[in-house]
N, C-alpha and C positions, 0 to 999 in steps of 0.2 A: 665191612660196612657196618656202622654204627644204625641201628634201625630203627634206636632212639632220634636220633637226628634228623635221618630219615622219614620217619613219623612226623616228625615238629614241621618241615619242611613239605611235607605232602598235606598237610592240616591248616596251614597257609595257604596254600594254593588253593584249598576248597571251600574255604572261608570268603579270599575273593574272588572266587567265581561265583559264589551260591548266597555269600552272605547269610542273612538271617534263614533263609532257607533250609539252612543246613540242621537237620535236628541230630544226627549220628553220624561221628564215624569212627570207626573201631580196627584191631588188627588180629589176624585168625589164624588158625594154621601152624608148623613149626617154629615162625619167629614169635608167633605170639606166645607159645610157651615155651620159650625161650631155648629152644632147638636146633632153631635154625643153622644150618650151612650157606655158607657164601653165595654159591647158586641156588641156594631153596626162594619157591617162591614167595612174593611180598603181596599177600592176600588179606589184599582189605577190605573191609566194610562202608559203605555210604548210603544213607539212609535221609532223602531229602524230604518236603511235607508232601513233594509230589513228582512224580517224572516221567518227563517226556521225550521224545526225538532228539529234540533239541538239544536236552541236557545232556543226553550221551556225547552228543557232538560237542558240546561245550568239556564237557568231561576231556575229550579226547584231545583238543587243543590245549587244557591248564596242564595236563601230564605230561606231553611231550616232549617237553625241554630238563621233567625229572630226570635223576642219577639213577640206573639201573633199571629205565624205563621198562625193558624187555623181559623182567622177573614179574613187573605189577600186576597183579589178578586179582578176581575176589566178586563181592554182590555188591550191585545197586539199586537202589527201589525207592518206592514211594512210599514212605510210613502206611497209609490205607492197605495196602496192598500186604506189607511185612503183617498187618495188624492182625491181615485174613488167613495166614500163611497155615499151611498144615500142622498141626500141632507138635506132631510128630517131627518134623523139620528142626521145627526151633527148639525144642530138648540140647541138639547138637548145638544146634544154632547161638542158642544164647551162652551155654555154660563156653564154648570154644572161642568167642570174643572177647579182647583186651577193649576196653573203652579209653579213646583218645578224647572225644566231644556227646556229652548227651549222655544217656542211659538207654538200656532197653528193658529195666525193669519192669516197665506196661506189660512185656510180655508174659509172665511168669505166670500169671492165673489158669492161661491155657497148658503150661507144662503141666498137668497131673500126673499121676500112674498113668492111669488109659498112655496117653502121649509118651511114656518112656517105653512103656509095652510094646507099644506099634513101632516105635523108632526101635528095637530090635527086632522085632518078629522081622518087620521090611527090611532092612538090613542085611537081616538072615535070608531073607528069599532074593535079594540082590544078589547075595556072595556065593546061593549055590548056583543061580542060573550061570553066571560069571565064569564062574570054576567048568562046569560043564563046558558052554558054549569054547572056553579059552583050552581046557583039555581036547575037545575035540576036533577045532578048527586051527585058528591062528597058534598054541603050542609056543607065545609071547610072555619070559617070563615077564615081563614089567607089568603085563596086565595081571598076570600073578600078585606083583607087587601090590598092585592097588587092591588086589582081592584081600590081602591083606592089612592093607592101610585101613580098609573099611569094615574088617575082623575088628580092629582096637576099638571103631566108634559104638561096634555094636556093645564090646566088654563093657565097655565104660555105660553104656546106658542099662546091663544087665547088670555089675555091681551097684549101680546106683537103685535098680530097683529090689535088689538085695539087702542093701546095704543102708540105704537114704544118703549117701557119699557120693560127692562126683570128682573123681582121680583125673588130671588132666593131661599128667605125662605116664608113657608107659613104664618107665625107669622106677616109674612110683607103682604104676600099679602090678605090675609083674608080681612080684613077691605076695602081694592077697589075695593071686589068685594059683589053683590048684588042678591037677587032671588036664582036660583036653583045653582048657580057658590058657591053660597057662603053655601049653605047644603051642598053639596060635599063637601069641603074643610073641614068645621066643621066635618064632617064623620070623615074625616083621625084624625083630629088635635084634636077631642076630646077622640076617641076611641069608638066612637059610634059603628062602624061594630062589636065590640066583643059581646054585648048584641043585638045589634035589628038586626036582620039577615036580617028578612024579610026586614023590614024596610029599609036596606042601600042599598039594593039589588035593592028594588024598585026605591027608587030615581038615584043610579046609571043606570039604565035601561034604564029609563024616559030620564035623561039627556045627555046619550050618542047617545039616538033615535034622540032626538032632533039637538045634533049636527052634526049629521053623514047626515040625511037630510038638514039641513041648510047649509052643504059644500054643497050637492051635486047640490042646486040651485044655490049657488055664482060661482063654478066652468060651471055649464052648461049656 
Protein backbone atom coordinates (compact mmCIF):
# COMPACT_ATOMS: atom_id res chain seq x y z
CA UNK A 1 0.00 0.00 0.00
CA UNK A 2 1.17 3.22 -1.18
CA UNK A 3 0.24 5.49 2.09
CA UNK A 4 1.13 8.39 0.13
CA UNK A 5 -1.90 7.72 -1.92
CA UNK A 6 -3.56 6.62 0.71
CA UNK A 7 -3.19 9.90 2.53
CA UNK A 8 -4.25 11.99 -0.51
CA UNK A 9 -7.39 9.96 -0.61
CA UNK A 10 -8.28 9.87 3.15
CA UNK A 11 -7.59 14.02 3.02
CA UNK A 12 -10.33 14.16 0.26
CA UNK A 13 -12.63 12.45 2.10
CA UNK A 14 -12.29 14.80 5.16
CA UNK A 15 -12.14 17.83 3.22
CA UNK A 16 -15.91 16.88 2.01
CA UNK A 17 -17.16 15.92 5.01
CA UNK A 18 -15.86 18.74 7.14
CA UNK A 19 -14.96 21.26 4.65
CA UNK A 20 -13.60 24.53 6.06
CA UNK A 21 -13.88 22.91 9.30
CA UNK A 22 -11.05 21.03 8.99
CA UNK A 23 -8.00 22.71 10.63
CA UNK A 24 -5.51 19.51 10.95
CA UNK A 25 -4.85 16.46 9.60
CA UNK A 26 -1.85 14.60 9.97
CA UNK A 27 -0.21 10.81 10.04
CA UNK A 28 1.61 9.33 13.20
CA UNK A 29 3.03 6.23 14.18
CA UNK A 30 5.26 3.57 12.01
CA UNK A 31 3.99 4.74 8.57
CA UNK A 32 4.61 8.31 9.53
CA UNK A 33 8.09 7.59 9.94
CA UNK A 34 8.27 5.75 7.40
CA UNK A 35 8.42 2.12 8.97
CA UNK A 36 5.59 0.97 8.24
CA UNK A 37 4.54 -2.79 7.44
CA UNK A 38 1.81 -3.73 5.34
CA UNK A 39 -0.35 -4.55 8.21
CA UNK A 40 1.04 -1.76 10.66
CA UNK A 41 -1.54 0.53 11.69
CA UNK A 42 -2.76 3.80 9.68
CA UNK A 43 -2.95 6.40 12.58
CA UNK A 44 -4.05 9.34 11.96
CA UNK A 45 -4.61 12.68 13.23
CA UNK A 46 -7.96 14.99 12.67
CA UNK A 47 -8.18 18.00 14.35
CA UNK A 48 -11.56 19.88 13.64
CA UNK A 49 -12.45 23.71 15.08
CA UNK A 50 -14.69 21.66 17.22
CA UNK A 51 -16.27 18.05 17.80
CA UNK A 52 -19.15 16.48 18.50
CA UNK A 53 -21.56 13.22 18.33
CA UNK A 54 -22.30 13.81 15.24
CA UNK A 55 -18.95 14.19 13.64
CA UNK A 56 -17.83 10.98 14.89
CA UNK A 57 -20.78 9.56 13.10
CA UNK A 58 -20.11 11.57 10.17
CA UNK A 59 -16.42 10.44 10.41
CA UNK A 60 -17.50 6.80 10.47
CA UNK A 61 -19.73 6.94 7.41
CA UNK A 62 -16.80 9.08 4.94
CA UNK A 63 -14.28 6.11 5.93
CA UNK A 64 -16.08 3.30 5.35
CA UNK A 65 -15.82 2.71 1.77
CA UNK A 66 -11.72 3.46 2.41
CA UNK A 67 -8.95 0.73 1.22
CA UNK A 68 -7.78 -0.84 4.32
CA UNK A 69 -10.38 0.56 6.43
CA UNK A 70 -9.72 -2.17 9.16
CA UNK A 71 -5.82 -0.76 9.77
CA UNK A 72 -7.35 3.25 10.37
CA UNK A 73 -6.81 4.47 13.92
CA UNK A 74 -5.54 7.39 15.41
CA UNK A 75 -6.93 11.03 17.48
CA UNK A 76 -9.80 13.13 16.89
CA UNK A 77 -10.69 16.42 18.65
CA UNK A 78 -11.71 19.68 18.76
CA UNK A 79 -8.73 22.36 18.37
CA UNK A 80 -9.97 23.89 22.14
CA UNK A 81 -9.74 20.81 23.68
CA UNK A 82 -6.01 19.63 21.73
CA UNK A 83 -5.24 23.45 22.76
CA UNK A 84 -5.86 22.39 26.67
CA UNK A 85 -4.16 18.99 26.32
CA UNK A 86 -1.64 18.00 28.87
CA UNK A 87 1.73 19.22 28.03
CA UNK A 88 3.21 16.34 28.63
CA UNK A 89 1.03 14.51 25.94
CA UNK A 90 1.98 16.68 23.16
CA UNK A 91 5.91 16.53 23.45
CA UNK A 92 5.05 13.04 21.69
CA UNK A 93 2.31 14.33 20.24
CA UNK A 94 3.51 17.08 18.10
CA UNK A 95 7.25 15.90 17.24
CA UNK A 96 5.34 12.12 16.12
CA UNK A 97 3.16 13.82 13.48
CA UNK A 98 3.67 14.05 9.61
CA UNK A 99 1.26 17.20 8.64
CA UNK A 100 -0.91 16.40 5.62
CA UNK A 101 -3.37 19.82 6.25
CA UNK A 102 -2.69 22.74 8.72
CA UNK A 103 0.03 22.96 11.33
CA UNK A 104 0.22 22.33 14.92
CA UNK A 105 2.87 24.70 15.59
CA UNK A 106 0.31 26.79 18.10
CA UNK A 107 1.21 24.00 20.08
CA UNK A 108 4.92 24.30 20.81
CA UNK A 109 4.90 27.12 23.59
CA UNK A 110 3.52 24.47 26.09
CA UNK A 111 6.23 21.87 25.09
CA UNK A 112 9.07 23.19 27.53
CA UNK A 113 11.54 21.17 29.59
CA UNK A 114 8.86 20.79 32.51
CA UNK A 115 6.74 18.99 29.65
CA UNK A 116 9.53 16.77 28.22
CA UNK A 117 10.44 15.92 31.92
CA UNK A 118 7.01 14.77 32.93
CA UNK A 119 6.51 12.95 29.38
CA UNK A 120 9.33 10.59 30.73
CA UNK A 121 9.04 10.61 34.37
CA UNK A 122 5.13 9.27 33.40
CA UNK A 123 6.29 7.15 30.78
CA UNK A 124 8.53 5.71 33.25
CA UNK A 125 5.87 5.05 35.79
CA UNK A 126 3.65 3.59 32.98
CA UNK A 127 6.32 0.98 31.83
CA UNK A 128 7.14 -0.11 35.51
CA UNK A 129 3.47 -0.65 36.72
CA UNK A 130 3.01 -2.44 33.07
CA UNK A 131 6.07 -4.64 33.56
CA UNK A 132 4.88 -5.66 37.05
CA UNK A 133 1.17 -6.04 36.54
CA UNK A 134 2.17 -8.12 32.96
CA UNK A 135 5.01 -10.26 35.05
CA UNK A 136 2.74 -11.25 37.42
CA UNK A 137 -0.73 -11.83 35.90
CA UNK A 138 -1.37 -12.21 32.23
CA UNK A 139 2.64 -13.43 31.50
CA UNK A 140 1.47 -11.85 27.50
CA UNK A 141 4.42 -11.14 25.66
CA UNK A 142 2.82 -8.60 23.32
CA UNK A 143 1.93 -6.67 26.20
CA UNK A 144 5.65 -6.85 26.79
CA UNK A 145 5.89 -5.53 23.36
CA UNK A 146 4.03 -2.44 24.06
CA UNK A 147 5.96 -2.04 27.34
CA UNK A 148 8.48 -1.65 24.95
CA UNK A 149 7.13 0.44 22.18
CA UNK A 150 6.57 2.88 24.98
CA UNK A 151 10.44 2.34 26.44
CA UNK A 152 11.35 4.22 22.74
CA UNK A 153 8.86 7.34 23.42
CA UNK A 154 10.26 7.66 26.67
CA UNK A 155 14.17 7.54 25.04
CA UNK A 156 13.31 9.88 22.83
CA UNK A 157 11.95 12.52 25.22
CA UNK A 158 15.00 11.65 27.63
CA UNK A 159 17.58 12.31 24.62
CA UNK A 160 15.81 15.14 23.84
CA UNK A 161 16.14 16.53 27.12
CA UNK A 162 19.70 15.70 27.09
CA UNK A 163 20.49 16.48 24.00
CA UNK A 164 17.82 19.53 22.71
CA UNK A 165 17.39 16.71 19.64
CA UNK A 166 14.26 14.85 18.89
CA UNK A 167 15.33 11.33 17.01
CA UNK A 168 12.19 10.04 15.44
CA UNK A 169 13.25 6.52 14.45
CA UNK A 170 14.89 4.09 16.63
CA UNK A 171 17.39 2.73 13.64
CA UNK A 172 18.67 6.45 14.20
CA UNK A 173 18.56 6.68 17.67
CA UNK A 174 20.07 3.49 18.82
CA UNK A 175 23.61 4.16 18.15
CA UNK A 176 23.49 7.61 20.57
CA UNK A 177 22.54 5.84 22.98
CA UNK A 178 24.69 3.79 25.71
CA UNK A 179 24.27 1.31 28.96
CA UNK A 180 20.74 0.18 29.89
CA UNK A 181 19.13 3.12 27.14
CA UNK A 182 20.63 1.24 24.58
CA UNK A 183 19.30 -2.68 25.97
CA UNK A 184 15.94 -1.31 25.89
CA UNK A 185 15.94 0.03 22.52
CA UNK A 186 17.72 -3.33 21.32
CA UNK A 187 14.61 -5.15 23.17
CA UNK A 188 12.11 -3.42 20.81
CA UNK A 189 14.35 -3.25 17.49
CA UNK A 190 15.57 -6.66 17.66
CA UNK A 191 12.44 -8.67 18.87
CA UNK A 192 14.09 -9.72 21.89
CA UNK A 193 10.71 -9.45 24.22
CA UNK A 194 9.13 -12.49 22.00
CA UNK A 195 11.72 -15.21 23.28
CA UNK A 196 13.28 -13.92 26.66
CA UNK A 197 10.29 -13.02 28.66
CA UNK A 198 11.98 -12.99 31.68
CA UNK A 199 14.68 -11.43 30.61
CA UNK A 200 13.10 -7.98 28.81
CA UNK A 201 10.88 -7.86 31.67
CA UNK A 202 13.65 -7.56 33.96
CA UNK A 203 15.66 -5.15 32.26
CA UNK A 204 12.57 -2.99 31.55
CA UNK A 205 11.84 -3.00 35.36
CA UNK A 206 15.30 -2.19 36.37
CA UNK A 207 15.36 0.68 33.87
CA UNK A 208 12.03 2.24 34.41
CA UNK A 209 12.94 2.08 38.47
CA UNK A 210 15.78 3.83 37.70
CA UNK A 211 14.22 6.48 35.87
CA UNK A 212 11.13 7.11 37.78
CA UNK A 213 13.50 7.87 40.85
CA UNK A 214 16.12 9.79 38.99
CA UNK A 215 12.97 12.35 38.04
CA UNK A 216 11.90 12.37 41.25
CA UNK A 217 15.22 13.87 42.71
CA UNK A 218 15.68 16.39 39.67
CA UNK A 219 12.23 17.53 40.20
CA UNK A 220 12.43 17.74 44.13
Amino acid sequence: MDIQVWMGRFLDVMKQTFGGRLAFVGLQGSRGRGEGREDSDIDVVVILDRLTPADLDAYRAAVAELPRRELLCGFVSGWAELERWDAADLFQFYHDTTPYLGTLDALLPRIDRAAVRRAAHLGACNIYHACCHNYLHERDPEILKGCCKSAFFVLQAKHSLETGAYVSRGVDLLPLLGGEDRAVLEALLTGAWAGRFSETSALLLDWSSRLIRQGEEENG
